[in-house]
C-alpha positions in Angstrom: 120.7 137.3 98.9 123.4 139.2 96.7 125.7 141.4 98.1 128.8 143.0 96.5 132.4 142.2 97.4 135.0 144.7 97.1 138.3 143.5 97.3 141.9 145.7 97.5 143.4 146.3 94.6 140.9 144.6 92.3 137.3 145.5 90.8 134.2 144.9 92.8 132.4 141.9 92.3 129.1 141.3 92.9 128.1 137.2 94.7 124.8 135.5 95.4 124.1 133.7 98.1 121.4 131.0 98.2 120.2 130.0 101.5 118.4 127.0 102.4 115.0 127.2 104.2 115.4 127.5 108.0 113.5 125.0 109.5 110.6 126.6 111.3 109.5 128.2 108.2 106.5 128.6 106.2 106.1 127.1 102.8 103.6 128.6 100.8 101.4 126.7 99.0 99.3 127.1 95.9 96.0 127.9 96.1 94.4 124.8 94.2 97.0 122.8 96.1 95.7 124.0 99.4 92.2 123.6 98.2 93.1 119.7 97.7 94.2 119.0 100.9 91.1 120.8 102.8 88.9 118.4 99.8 91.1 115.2 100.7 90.4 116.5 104.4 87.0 116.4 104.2 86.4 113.8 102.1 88.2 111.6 104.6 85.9 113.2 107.3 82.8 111.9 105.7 84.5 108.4 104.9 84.6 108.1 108.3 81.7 109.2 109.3 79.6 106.8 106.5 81.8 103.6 108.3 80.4 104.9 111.4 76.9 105.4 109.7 77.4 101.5 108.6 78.4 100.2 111.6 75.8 101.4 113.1 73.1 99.8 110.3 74.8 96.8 111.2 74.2 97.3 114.9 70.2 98.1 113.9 70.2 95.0 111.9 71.9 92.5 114.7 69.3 93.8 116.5 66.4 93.2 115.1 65.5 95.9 112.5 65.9 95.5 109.0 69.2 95.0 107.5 68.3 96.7 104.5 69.6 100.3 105.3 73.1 98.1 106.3 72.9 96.3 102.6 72.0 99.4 101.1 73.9 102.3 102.5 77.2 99.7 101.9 76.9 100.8 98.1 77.6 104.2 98.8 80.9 103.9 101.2 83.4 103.4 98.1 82.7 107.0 97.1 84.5 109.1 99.1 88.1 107.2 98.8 87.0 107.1 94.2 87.4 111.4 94.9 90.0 110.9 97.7 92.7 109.9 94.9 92.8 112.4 92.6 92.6 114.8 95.6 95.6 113.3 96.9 97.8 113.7 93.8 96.4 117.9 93.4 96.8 118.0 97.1 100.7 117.2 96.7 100.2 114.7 99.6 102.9 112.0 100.6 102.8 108.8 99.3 101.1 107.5 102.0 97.7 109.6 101.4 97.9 108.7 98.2 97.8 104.9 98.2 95.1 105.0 101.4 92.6 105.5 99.1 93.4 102.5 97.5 93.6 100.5 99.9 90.4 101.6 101.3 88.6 100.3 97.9 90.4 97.1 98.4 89.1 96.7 101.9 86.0 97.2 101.1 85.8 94.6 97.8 86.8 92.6 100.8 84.0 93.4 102.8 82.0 92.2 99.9 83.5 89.1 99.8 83.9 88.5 103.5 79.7 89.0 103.7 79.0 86.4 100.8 81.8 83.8 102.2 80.6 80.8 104.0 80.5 80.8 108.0 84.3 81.2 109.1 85.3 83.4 106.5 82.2 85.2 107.3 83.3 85.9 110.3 85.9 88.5 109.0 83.4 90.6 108.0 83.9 92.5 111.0 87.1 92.5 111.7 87.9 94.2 108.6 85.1 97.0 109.3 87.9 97.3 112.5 90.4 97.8 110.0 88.4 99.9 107.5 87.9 102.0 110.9 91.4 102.6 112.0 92.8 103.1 108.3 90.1 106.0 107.9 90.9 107.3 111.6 94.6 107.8 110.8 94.0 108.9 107.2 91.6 111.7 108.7 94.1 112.6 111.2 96.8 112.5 108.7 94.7 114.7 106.2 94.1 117.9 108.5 97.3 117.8 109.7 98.6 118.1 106.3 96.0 121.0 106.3 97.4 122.7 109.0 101.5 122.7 107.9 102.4 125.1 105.9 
């Protein structure tokens, strides 16, 4: 905001004023930025929903069907967090987005190691699938609300 100051006696001067944002309102966004976080969104979406996918290849397979489509379809699940990183970075998203996807490709080298481990490790393998769960839950939840503020 400028506004001019006039003063008795002397010449008129002319002041800026810089105000801070009021909380409350909007910050706009680049476009590309805005695209990232809807990508990062979505991509966390379908993480989810392929650990869902697996877990329920693992139920088929406990079961009696074949565990191929578990063994299989497990190749595929470190995908979406590879194009969830550099999403993260475009998206501007906090630090905390960022490194998820990370983590998520850790988790699941540990799933590959908890699956080839002998009988009590072994039986970590599903208790980090729990993990691999919750992380993606709160990174999806996380990722459209960052979609939604403005």
């Amino acid at each position: 905001m400028i506004r001019t100051v006039e003063t008795p006696g002397g010449p008129a001067r002319v002041e800026a004023i810089a105000t801070p944002p009021q909380e409350g309102k909007m910050i706009m966004l680049s476009i590309p930025v805005r695209l990232a976080r809807i990508g990062y969104a979505v991509l966390s979406s379908v993480f989810v929903t392929c650990v869902l996918v697996q877990v329920f290849f693992a139920g088929m397979g406990a079961f009696g069907a074949y565990w191929s489509l578990h063994l299989t379809f497990a190749h595929f699940l470190g995908l979406p967090p590879l194009l969830m990183a550099p999403a993260a970075f475009a998206g501007r998203l906090s630090w905390a987005l960022r490194a998820l996807p990370l983590g998520f490709l850790i988790l699941i080298g540990a799933q590959y190691a908890l699956a080839n481990a002998a009988v009590p490790a072994a039986a970590l393998h599903p208790v980090n699938a729990l993990l691999i769960i919750c992380l993606s839950l709160l990174a999806t939840r996380r990722a459209w609300a960052a979609v939604v503020e403005r």
